[in-house]
N, C-alpha and C positions, 0 to 999 in steps of 0.2 A: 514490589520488585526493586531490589537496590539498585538496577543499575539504572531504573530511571527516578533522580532526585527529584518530581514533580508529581503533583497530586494526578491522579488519572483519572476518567469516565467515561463512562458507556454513552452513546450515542445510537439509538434502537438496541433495543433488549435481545442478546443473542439467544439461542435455544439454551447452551451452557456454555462455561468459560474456568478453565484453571490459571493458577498460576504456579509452576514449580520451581523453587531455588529463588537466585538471584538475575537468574539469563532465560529464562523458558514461559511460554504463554500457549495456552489452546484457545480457540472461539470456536463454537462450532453455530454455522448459521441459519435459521431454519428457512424454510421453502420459501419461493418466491419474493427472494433478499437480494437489491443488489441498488448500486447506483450510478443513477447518468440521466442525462437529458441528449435524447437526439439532435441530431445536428437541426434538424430541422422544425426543432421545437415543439414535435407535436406527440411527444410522448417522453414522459419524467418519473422516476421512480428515486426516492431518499429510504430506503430499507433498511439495509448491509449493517450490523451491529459492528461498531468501531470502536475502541478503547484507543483514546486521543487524550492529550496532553498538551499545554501552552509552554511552550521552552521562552527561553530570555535572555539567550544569545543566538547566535551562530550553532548551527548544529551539523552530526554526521548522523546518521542513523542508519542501523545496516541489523541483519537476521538471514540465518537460513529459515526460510519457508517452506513447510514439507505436509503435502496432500496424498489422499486417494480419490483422483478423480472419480467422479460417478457419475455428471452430467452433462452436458452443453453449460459451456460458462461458469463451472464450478470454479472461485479463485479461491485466494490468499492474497493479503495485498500490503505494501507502504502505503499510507495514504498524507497527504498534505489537505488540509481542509480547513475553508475562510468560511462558508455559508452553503447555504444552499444551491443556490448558483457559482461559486466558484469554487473549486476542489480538482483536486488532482489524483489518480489512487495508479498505482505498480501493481500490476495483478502477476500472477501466478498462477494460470488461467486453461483452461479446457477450452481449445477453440471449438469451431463451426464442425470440424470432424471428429473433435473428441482430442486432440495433438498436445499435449501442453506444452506452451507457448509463454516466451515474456509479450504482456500486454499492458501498453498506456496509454492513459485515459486522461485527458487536462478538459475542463471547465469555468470561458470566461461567458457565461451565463448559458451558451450550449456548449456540450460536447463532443470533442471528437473520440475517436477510437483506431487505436496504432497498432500492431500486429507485430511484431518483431520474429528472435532469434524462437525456432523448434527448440523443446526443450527435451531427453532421451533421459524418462526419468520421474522421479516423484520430488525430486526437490530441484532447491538452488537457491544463492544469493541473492539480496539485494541491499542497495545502500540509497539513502537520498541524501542529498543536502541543499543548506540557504541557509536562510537569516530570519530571524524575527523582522529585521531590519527593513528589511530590501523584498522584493518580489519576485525573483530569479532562483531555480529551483534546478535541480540537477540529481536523474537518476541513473544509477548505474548497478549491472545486472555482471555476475561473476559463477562459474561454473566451481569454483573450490575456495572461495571466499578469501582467495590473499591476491588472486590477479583479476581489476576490475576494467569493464570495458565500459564509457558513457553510452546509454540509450538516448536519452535525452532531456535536454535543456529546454526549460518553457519561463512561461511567465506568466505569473497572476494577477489579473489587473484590482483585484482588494486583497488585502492581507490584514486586516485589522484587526479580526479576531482570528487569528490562524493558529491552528491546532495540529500536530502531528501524529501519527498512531500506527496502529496493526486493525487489517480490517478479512470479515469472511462473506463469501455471498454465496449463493445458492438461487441463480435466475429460474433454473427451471427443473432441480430437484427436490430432493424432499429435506435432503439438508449438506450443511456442508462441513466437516472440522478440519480444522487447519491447525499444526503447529509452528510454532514461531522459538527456535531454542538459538543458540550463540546473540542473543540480544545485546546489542552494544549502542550507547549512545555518548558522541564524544561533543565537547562543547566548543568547539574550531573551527576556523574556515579551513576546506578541503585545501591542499600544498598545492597540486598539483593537479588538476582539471580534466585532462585527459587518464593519466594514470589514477584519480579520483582516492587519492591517500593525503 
């Protein structure tokens, strides 16, 4: 994929994965794929097939992400990812009633889980950014992919070996495919924080 100048890998072996062009990706994720650790520690799951990359600067990274829901917790996702216990994923998400949903998920050894904006639709934007650098991370979620609104700003307490990608899960169906097309990765600090360009 040209438009990411870095070697890529899998991370759990997806069911299947394309790649079309220079901007476009599918993963499709098989059954009981996904990842988090409860807040409470007492249940962990590392599944969710991830095609992750090590940048070497400052980055943007943004895709429209476009599903057919078919389960509870079917996503699509940005994911940021240091280890096992700490990771961050943007999902694109089939909530509790089936609604997709922008959903984020940050892990500093547990996880929370963030619910956001309804989403009227099979797709939508998203964009992350930070630094190889630094450990302040910034997502932002866009309905037409030129006007972007922050969801949110977190921080990861390691980033050492930190890895970026496109990820798919499938918690509780039989599988999931996800496309991921206008793939753009820009090698910059974001201008402008709020408006997230």
């Amino acid at each position: 994929m040209k438009t990411i100048p870095y070697v890529m890998h899998f991370e759990n072996v997806p069911l299947n994965y394309q790649v079309t062009g220079d901007h476009e990706l599918s993963i499709t994720a098989p059954e009981n794929t996904d990842l988090f650790i409860s807040p409470d520690g007492y249940y962990a799951i590392n599944k969710s097939p991830r095609l992750v990359f090590k940048p070497d600067s400052d980055f943007i990274l943004s895709a429209r992400i476009t599903l057919d829901f078919k389960s509870k917790w079917d996503a699509g996702a940005l994911v940021v990812y240091n280890d096992t216990k700490h990771f961050a994923k943007f999902c694109f998400e089939s909530d509790f009633k089936g609604q997709p949903r922008v959903v984020s998920v940050v892990c500093n050894e547990v996880a929370d889980d963030c619910n956001s904006m309804a989403i009227a639709g099979n797709e939508v934007f998203y964009r992350i950014s930070g630094s190889t650098k630094g450990d302040t991370f910034i997502f932002y979620y866009s309905a037409d992919g030129t006007s972007w609104f922050p969801v949110r700003t977190f921080k990861l307490d390691k980033t050492d070996h930190l890895t970026i990608g496109f990820s798919a899960q499938s918690p509780t169906g039989k599988e999931c495919e996800v496309h991921f097309s206008g793939i753009d990765l820009q090698q910059r600090k974001i201008a402008d924080m709020w408006q997230g360009n």
